[in-house]
C-alpha distance (Angstrom), angle and dihedral (degrees) to the residues before:
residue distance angle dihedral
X1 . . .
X2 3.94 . .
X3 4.16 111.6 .
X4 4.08 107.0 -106.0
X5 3.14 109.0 -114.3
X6 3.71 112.1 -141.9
X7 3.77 125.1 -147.0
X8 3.92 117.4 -127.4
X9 3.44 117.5 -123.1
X10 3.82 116.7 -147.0
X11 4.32 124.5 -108.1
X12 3.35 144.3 174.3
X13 3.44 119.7 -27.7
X14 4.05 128.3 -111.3
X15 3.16 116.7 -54.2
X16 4.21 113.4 -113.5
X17 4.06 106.6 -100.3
X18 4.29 108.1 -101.8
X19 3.86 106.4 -113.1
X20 3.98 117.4 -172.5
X21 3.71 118.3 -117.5
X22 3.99 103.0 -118.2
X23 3.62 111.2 -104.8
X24 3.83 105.1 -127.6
X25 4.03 119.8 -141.3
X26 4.69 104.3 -88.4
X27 4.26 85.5 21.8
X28 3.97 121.0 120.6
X29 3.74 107.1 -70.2
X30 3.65 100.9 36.4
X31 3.82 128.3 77.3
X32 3.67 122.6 -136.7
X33 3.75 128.0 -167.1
X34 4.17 117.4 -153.2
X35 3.84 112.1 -113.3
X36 3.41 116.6 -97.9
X37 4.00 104.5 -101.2
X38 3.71 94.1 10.3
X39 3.91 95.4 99.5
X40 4.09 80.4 146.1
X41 3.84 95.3 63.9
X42 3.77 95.0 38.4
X43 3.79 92.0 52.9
X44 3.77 92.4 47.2
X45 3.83 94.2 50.5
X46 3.87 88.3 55.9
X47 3.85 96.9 42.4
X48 3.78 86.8 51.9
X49 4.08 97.8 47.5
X50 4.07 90.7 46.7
X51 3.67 85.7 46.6
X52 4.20 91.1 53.3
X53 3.30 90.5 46.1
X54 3.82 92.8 52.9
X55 3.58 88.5 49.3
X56 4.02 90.1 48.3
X57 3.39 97.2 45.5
X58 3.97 97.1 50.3
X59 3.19 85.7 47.3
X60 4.05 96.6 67.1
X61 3.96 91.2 32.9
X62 3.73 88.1 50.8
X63 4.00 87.1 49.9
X64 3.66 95.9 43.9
X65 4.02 86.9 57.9
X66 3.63 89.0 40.8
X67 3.43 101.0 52.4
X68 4.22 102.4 26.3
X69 4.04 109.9 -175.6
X70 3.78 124.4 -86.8
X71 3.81 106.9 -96.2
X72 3.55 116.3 -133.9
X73 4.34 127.5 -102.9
X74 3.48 109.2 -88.9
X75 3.67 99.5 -18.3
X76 3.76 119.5 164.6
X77 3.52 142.4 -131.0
X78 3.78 94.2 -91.3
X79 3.93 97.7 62.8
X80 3.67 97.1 -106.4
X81 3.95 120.1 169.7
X82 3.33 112.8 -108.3
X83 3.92 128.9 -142.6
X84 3.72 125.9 -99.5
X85 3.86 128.5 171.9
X86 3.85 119.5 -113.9
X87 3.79 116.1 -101.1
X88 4.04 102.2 -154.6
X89 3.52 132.6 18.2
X90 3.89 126.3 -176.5
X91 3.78 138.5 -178.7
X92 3.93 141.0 -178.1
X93 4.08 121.9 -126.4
X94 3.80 114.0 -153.2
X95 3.90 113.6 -116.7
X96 4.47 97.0 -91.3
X97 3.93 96.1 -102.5
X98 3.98 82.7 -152.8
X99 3.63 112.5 145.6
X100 3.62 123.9 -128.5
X101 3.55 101.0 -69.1
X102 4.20 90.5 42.8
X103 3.89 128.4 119.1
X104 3.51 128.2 -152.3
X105 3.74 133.8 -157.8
X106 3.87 124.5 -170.3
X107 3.79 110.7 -160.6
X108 4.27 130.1 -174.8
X109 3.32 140.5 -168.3
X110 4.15 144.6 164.2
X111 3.89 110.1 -168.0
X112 3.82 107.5 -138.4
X113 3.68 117.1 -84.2
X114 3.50 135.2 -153.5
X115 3.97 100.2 -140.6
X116 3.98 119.3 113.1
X117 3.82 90.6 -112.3
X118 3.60 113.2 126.8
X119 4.01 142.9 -174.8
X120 3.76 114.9 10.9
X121 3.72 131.1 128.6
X122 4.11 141.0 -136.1
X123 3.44 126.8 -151.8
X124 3.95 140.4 164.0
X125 3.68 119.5 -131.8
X126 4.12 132.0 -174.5
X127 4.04 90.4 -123.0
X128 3.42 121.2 73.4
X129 3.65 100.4 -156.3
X130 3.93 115.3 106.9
X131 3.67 105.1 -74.2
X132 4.14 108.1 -118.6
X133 4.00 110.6 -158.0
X134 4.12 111.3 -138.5
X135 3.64 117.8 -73.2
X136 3.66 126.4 -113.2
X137 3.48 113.6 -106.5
X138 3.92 116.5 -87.7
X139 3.41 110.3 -79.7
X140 3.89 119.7 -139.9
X141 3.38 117.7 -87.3
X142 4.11 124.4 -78.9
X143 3.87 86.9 -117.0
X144 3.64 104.4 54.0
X145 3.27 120.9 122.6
X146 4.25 120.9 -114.3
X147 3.42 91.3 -125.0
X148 3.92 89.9 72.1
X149 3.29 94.4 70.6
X150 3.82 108.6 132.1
X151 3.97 107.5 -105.5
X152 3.99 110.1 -91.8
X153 3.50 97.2 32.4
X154 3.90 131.4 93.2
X155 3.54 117.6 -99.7
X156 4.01 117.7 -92.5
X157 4.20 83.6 0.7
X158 3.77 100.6 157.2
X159 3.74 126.3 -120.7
X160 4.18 88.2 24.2
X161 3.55 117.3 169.2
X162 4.00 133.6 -162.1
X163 3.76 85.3 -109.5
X164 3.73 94.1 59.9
X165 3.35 93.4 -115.1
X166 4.22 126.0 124.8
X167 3.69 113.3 -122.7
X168 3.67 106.1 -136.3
X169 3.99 122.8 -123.3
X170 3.52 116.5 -98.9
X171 3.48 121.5 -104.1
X172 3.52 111.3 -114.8
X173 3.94 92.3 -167.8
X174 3.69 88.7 59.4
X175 3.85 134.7 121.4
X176 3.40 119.8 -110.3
X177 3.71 126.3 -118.3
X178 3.25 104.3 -109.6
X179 4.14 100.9 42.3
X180 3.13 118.5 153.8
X181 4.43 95.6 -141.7
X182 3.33 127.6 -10.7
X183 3.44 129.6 -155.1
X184 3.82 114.2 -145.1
X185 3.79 102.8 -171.2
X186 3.91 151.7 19.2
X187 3.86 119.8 -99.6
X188 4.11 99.4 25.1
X189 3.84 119.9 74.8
X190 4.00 130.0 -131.8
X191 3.54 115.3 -139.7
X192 3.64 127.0 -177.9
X193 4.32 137.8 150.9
X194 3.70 118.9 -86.2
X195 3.93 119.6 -131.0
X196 3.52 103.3 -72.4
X197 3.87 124.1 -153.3
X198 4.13 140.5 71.6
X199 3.44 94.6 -67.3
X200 3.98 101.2 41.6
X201 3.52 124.1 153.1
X202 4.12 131.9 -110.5
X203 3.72 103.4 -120.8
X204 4.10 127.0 -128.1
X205 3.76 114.8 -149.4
X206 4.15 125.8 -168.9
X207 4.07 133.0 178.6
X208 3.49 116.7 -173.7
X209 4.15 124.0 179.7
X210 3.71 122.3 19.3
X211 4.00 85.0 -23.4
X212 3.79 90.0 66.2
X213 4.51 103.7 64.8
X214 4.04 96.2 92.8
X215 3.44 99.8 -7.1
X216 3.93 109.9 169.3
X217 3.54 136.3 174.8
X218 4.12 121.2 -167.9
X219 3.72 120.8 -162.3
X220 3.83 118.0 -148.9
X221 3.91 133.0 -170.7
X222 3.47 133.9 -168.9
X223 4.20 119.7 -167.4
X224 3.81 113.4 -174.2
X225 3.68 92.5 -179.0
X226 4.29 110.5 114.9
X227 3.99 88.5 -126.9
X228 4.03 104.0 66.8
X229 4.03 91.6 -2.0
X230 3.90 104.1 161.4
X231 3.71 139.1 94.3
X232 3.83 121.2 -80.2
X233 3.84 121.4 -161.2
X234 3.74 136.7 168.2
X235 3.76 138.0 170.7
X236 4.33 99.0 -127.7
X237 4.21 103.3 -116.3
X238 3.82 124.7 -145.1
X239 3.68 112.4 -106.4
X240 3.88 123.1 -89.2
X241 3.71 151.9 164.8
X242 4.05 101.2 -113.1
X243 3.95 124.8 35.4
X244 4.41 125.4 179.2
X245 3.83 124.8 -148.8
X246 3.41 122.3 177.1
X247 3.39 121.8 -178.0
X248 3.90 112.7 42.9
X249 3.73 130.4 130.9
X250 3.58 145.2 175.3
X251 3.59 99.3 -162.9
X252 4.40 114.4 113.7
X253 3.62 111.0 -9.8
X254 3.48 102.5 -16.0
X255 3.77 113.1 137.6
X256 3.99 102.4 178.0
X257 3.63 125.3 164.9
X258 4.00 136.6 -159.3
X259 4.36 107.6 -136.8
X260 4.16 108.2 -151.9
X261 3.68 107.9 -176.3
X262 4.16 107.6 178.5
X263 4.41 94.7 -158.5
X264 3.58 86.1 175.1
X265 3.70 132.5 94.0
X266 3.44 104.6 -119.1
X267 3.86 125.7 51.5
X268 3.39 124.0 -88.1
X269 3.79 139.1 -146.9
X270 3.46 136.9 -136.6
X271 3.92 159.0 -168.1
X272 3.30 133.1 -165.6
X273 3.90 118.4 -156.9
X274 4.19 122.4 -159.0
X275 3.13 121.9 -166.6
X276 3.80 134.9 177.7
X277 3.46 151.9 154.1
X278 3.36 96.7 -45.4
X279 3.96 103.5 32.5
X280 3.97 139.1 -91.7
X281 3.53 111.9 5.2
X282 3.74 106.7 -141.2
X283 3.78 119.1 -141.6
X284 4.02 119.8 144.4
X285 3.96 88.0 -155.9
X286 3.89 85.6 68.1
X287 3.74 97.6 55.3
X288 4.36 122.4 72.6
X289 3.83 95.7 20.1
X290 3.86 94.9 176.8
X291 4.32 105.3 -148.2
X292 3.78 108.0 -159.9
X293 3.75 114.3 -129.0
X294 3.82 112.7 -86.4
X295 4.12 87.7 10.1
X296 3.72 133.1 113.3
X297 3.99 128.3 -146.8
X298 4.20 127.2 -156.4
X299 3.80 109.2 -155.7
X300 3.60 112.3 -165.0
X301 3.82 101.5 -145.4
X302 3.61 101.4 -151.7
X303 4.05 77.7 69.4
X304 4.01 90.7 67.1
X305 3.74 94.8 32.2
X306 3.92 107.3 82.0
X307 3.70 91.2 -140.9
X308 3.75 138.6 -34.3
X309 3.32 117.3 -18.6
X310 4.11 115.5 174.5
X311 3.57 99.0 -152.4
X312 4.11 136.0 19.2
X313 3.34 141.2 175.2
X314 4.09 110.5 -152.5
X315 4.19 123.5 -155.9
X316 3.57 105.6 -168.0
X317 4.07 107.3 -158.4
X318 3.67 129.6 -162.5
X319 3.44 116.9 -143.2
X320 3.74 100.7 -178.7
X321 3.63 126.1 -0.6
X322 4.17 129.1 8.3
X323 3.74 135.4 -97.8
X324 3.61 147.3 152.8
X325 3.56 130.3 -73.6
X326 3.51 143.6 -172.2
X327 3.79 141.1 136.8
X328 3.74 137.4 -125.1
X329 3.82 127.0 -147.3
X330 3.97 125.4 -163.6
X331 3.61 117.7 175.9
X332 3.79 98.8 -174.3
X333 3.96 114.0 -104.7
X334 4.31 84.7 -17.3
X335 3.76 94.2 82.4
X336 4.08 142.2 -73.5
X337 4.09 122.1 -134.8
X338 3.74 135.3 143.0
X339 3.61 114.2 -95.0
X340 3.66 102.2 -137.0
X341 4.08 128.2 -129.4
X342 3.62 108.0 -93.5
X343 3.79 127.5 -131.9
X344 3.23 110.2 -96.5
X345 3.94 133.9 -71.3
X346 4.35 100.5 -70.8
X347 3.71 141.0 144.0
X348 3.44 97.4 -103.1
X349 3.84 125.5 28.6
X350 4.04 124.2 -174.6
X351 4.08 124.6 -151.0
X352 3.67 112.9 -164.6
X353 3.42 124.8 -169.8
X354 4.01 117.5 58.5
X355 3.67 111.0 156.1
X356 4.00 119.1 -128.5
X357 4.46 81.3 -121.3
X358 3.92 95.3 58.2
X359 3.40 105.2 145.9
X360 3.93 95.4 -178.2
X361 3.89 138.7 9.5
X362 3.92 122.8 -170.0
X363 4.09 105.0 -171.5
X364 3.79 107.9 -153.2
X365 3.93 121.2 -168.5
X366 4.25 141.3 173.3
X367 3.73 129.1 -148.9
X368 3.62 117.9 -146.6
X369 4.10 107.6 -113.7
X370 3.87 94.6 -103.2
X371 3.89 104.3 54.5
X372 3.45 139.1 31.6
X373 3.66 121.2 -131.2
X374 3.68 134.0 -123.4
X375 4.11 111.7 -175.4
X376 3.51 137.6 172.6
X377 3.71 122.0 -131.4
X378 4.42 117.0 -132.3
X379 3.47 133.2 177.7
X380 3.93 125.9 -158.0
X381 3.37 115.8 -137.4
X382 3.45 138.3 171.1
X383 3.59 93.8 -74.8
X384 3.56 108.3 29.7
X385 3.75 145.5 -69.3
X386 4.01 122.3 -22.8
X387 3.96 140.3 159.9
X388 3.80 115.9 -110.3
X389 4.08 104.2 -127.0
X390 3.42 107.9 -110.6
X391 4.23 98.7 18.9
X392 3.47 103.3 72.2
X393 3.38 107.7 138.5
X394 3.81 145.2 -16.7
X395 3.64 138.7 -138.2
X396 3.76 119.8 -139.1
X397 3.95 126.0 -168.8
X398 3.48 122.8 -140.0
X399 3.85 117.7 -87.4
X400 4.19 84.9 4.4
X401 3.52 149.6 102.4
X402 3.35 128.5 -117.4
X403 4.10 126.0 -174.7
X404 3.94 139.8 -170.8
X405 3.92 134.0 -171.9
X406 3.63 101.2 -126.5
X407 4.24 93.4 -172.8
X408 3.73 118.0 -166.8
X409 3.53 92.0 -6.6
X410 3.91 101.4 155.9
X411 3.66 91.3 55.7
X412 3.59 96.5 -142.9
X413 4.17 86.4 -50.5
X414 3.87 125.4 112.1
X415 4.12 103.9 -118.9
X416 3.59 146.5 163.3
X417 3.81 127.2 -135.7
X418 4.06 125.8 -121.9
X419 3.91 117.3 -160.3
X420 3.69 107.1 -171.4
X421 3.95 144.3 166.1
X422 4.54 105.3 -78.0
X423 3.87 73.7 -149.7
X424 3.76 129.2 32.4
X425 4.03 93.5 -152.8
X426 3.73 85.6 63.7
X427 4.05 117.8 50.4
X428 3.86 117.0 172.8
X429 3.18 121.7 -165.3
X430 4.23 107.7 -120.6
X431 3.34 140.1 174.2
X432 3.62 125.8 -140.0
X433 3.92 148.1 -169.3
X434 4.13 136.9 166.8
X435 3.41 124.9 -157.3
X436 3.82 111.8 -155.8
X437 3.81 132.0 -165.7
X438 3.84 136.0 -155.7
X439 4.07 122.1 -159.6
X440 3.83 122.2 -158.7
X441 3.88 120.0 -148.0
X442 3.77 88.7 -91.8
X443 4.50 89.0 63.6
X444 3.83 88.2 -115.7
X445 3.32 115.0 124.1
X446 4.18 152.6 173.5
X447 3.98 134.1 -139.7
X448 3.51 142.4 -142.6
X449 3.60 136.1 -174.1
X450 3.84 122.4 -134.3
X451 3.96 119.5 -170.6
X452 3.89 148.8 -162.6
X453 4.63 99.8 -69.5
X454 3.77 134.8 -177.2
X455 3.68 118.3 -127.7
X456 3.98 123.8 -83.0
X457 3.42 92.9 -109.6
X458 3.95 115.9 -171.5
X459 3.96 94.0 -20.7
X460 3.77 146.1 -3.6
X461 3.52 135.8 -177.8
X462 3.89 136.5 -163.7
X463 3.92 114.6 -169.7
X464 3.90 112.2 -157.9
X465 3.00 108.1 64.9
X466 4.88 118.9 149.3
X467 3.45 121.3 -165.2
X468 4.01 118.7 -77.3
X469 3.79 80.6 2.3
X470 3.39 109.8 103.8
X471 3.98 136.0 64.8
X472 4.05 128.5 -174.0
X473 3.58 121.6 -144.8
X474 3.83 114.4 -162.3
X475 3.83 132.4 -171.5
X476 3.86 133.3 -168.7
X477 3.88 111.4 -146.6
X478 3.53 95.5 -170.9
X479 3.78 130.6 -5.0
X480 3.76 129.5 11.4
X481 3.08 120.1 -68.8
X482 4.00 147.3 -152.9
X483 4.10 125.2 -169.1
X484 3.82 142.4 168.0
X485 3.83 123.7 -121.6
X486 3.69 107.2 -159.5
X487 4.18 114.3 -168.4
X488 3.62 101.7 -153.8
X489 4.07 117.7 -139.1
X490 3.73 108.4 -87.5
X491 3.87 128.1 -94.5
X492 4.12 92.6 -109.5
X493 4.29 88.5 32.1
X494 3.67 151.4 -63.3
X495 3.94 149.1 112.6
X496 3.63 123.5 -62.5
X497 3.92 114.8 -127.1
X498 3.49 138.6 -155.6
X499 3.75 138.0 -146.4
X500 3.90 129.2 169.4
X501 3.80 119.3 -159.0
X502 3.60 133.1 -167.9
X503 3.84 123.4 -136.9
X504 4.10 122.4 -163.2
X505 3.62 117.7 -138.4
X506 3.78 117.0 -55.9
X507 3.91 89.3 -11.1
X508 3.57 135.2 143.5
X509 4.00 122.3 -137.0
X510 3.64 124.8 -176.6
X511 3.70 115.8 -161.3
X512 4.00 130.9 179.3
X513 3.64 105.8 -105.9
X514 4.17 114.3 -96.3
X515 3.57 104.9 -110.7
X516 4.35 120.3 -146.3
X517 4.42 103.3 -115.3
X518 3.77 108.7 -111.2
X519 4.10 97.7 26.8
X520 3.30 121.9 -162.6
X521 3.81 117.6 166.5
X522 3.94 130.7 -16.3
X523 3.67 126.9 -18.6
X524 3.42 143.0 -145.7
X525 4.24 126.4 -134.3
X526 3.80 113.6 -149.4
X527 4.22 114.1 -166.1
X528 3.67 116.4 -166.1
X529 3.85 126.1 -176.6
X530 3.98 111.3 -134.0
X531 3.78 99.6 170.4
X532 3.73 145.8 -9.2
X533 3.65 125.3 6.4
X534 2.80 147.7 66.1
X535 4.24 94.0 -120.4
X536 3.44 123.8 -162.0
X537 3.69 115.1 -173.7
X538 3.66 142.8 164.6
X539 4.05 147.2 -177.8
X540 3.42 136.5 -91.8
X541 4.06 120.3 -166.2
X542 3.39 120.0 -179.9
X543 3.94 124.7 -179.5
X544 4.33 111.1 163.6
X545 3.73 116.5 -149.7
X546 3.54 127.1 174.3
X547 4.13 92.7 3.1
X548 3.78 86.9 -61.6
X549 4.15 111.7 127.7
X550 3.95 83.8 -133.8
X551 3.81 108.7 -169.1
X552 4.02 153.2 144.7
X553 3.37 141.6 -153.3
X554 3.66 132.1 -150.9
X555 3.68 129.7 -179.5
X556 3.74 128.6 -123.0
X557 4.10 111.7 -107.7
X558 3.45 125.3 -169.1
X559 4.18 110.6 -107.8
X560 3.51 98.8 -141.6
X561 3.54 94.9 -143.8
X562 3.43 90.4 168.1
X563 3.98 148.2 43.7
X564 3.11 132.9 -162.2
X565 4.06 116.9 -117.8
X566 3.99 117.2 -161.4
X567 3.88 115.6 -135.2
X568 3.54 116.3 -109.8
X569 3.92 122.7 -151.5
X570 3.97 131.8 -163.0
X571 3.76 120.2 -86.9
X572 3.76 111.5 161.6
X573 3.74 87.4 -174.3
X574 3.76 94.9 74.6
X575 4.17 85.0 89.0
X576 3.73 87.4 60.8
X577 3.26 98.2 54.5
């Protein structure tokens, strides 16, 4: 498969060249000694300095007072933070790794909020690089005189034109030109196809305003082709300097590829780390991968592998710089998804979202180089926590990978999977993925790869979501639980609708997705914890073609809507110090 090549997208110019401020004969950073016999001069130098810095210092006490700090909605006596609602949100989609016969769909949404923000926009667009909305028109120059000001307009007005009339600003929350979709408001989704072809493009998305608090955008792919025939389906990532995979290979007819996409304006630099069963796999063509701003590189692992190796776990490391990463698995006529990034490296890891028809389970996990690590294996079923007969536990070497075939492991009933410490005392950090696999009558078959995930949280939000399509598996951690699934109105019409389930105590439910009355188009499915917990969740969609049980799985990730912003208080003694 040909590299995409990935068109720039211009930014801000050059910076202007630094030049140092000449340091004139008495300033800071030069010593002077008084003149012998010129007590006069030496005196007046000094009075003059204290004086200035009098007159400086007043000056930033005076607009301390003047201009005191904003304090914080309904903050309280105690000097809590307070709560405000994010303003922009971005994240990278991998290049669509679909074959020539493949179609891609790119799908966002922002569920509505209930935050003060206003106006905004999102939008997708084929170049990564930071979108820049269009200049303003050059304004005249700082040294032009009032007097030429065009007739019929106020002198010095800004933005005046020839024609009298004011140019307006330029919104800075506004879609660029050449975007890709663009979604124009919260609670219905924009869907549209990705570039299709070889040589397509990863895909940066950005909402700004109220279209920013949960905005998501999911990425779905659909190869009818009998080699790598199957259903591929992420939910798009923000960019970042560390990304987990467990669960590649490029042993038998694995074909599995690492997507880079660099959306910044400055290039980036990279490692890639293999490991297997027996350790680091050293290859200097995997390490200082330079990603040109705005561009995207596929790295076919078997080219970093030194052979067959049946099961990896991949830490891709930015050295300088951020992108977006993800990784795509193609098992030949078995099935094709994109194993998701992992949570990161911890004691315990949970994978929600095993179908009741798993026909096979292969549980990949790493070790950290300085422990080994002892875990037991958990299901959650409908009524709780058990052991699996058989899987109990695995053993994992330091700075290694160790595997087991897990079989029928649901037994016909939907679960999630609990790695956790054999003993408490001794916690190793692990990571940890699960590819699963679904047969039709026929014995073919697809896969998709589940991984370690953090609880929902508050709220979380899948996009792509077809009618009778789409399932939600939900597991309680801890307590029980209850939360609302909210089915957004469609992207060509419809109804939102509204279910609330209850979860026992470390159980699993799996409910038919809540579908918006009068459909038309895609969907979006909204999860919202309203008591106990902790819930992790995730997404089924399943679409058959050609007697294949085509379908993907995507885990449920808190939106971080909102941050937390501490309260600041006055202290004019700050410039003293």
């Amino acid at each position: 498969m040909k590299k995409p090549a990935f068109r720039k997208k211009s930014g801000a110019g050059p910076e202007e060249p630094f030049e140092p401020a000449a340091v004139e004969p008495g300033e800071a950073g030069e010593t002077t000694r008084p003149a012998v016999g010129s007590p006069g001069r030496s005196a007046g130098k000094t009075t003059q300095s204290l004086l200035a810095a009098a007159v400086v210092l007043a000056a930033v006490l005076g607009i301390a007072e003047a201009r005191p700090p904003a304090s914080p909605a309904k903050a309280d006596a105690a000097g809590a933070p307070s709560t405000a609602q994010v303003e922009r949100t971005a994240a990278v989609c991998p290049q669509p790794l679909q074959g020539l016969t493949g179609s891609t769909t790119l799908t966002a949404y922002t569920p509505p909020g209930t935050g003060s923000a206003t106006g905004g926009a999102g939008w997708l667009a084929d170049q990564s690089a930071p979108a820049v909305p269009p200049t303003a028109a050059p304004s005249a120059p700082a040294s032009a005189p009032a007097s030429a000001a065009p007739s019929g307009s106020p002198s010095g007005s800004p933005g005046a034109t020839p024609s009298g009339s004011a140019t307006p600003a330029p919104d800075k929350n506004a879609a660029p030109a050449d975007a890709k979709l663009t979604l124009t408001k919260p609670g219905t989704p924009a869907t549209g196809p990705a570039t299709n072809g070889d040589a397509a493009p990863g895909t940066g998305a950005v909402a700004t305003g109220a279209l920013a608090p949960g905005f998501t955008v999911t990425q779905t792919t659909v190869v009818t082709e009998q080699r790598g025939l199957g259903l591929s389906g992420l939910t798009c990532t923000p960019e970042n300097t560390s990304f987990w995979f467990a669960g590649a290979s490029t042993a038998g007819d694995r074909v599995d590829y690492l997507s880079l996409v660099n959306p910044e304006s400055s290039a980036a630099v990279v490692d890639i780390q293999l490991y297997g069963d027996k350790g680091l796999i050293d290859n200097d063509a995997a390490n200082g991968i330079t990603v040109a701003p705005g561009s995207s590189q596929s790295v076919l692992l078997s080219t970093l592998s030194k052979g067959a190796v049946t099961d990896l776990a991949v830490h891709v490391v930015v050295r300088s710089g951020r992108v977006g990463a993800a990784l795509h698995a193609a098992d030949g006529a078995k099935g094709a998804d994109w194993i998701p990034a992992s949570a990161d490296p911890a004691p315990t890891q949970v994978l929600p979202g095993l179908p009741a028809d798993t026909s096979a389970a292969r549980l990949v996990v790493w070790a950290p180089t300085d422990d080994d690590a002892d875990l037991k294996i958990q299901l959650s079923g409908k009524n709780g926590w058990f052991t699996p007969a058989g899987n109990e536990s695995i053993h994992v070497k330091a700075g290694m990978v160790a595997a087991v075939d897990l079989g029928k492991v649901t037994r016909d009933e939907v679960a999630g999977l609990r790695l956790s410490p054999s003993d408490d005392k001794h916690a190793v950090p692990v990571v940890a993925g699960l590819r699963i696999d679904r047969t039709g009558g026929n014995g073919k078959s697809d896969a998709a790869w589940l991984t370690g995930s953090n609880p929902i949280g508050a709220r979380a939000t899948v996009a792509d979501n077809r009618a009778g399509a789409s399932t939600l598996f939900l597991t309680s951690t801890g307590d029980a639980a209850t939360v609302k699934v909210t089915a957004s109105a469609g992207s060509g019409g419809g109804t939102p609708a509204t279910k609330e389930v209850q979860l026992p105590a470390g159980g699993t439910v799996a409910i038919p997705a809540p579908e918006p009355a009068g459909l038309n188009g895609v969907f979006a499915l909204t999860v919202e914890t309203e008591s106990g917990g902790p819930v992790v969740g995730a997404r089924m969609l399943s679409i058959p073609n050609k007697d294949v049980p085509m379908f993907t799985v995507q885990a449920l990730r808190d939106d971080h809507s909102t941050v937390q912003v501490p309260q600041a208080a006055q202290d004019p003694g700050v410039v003293l110090r």
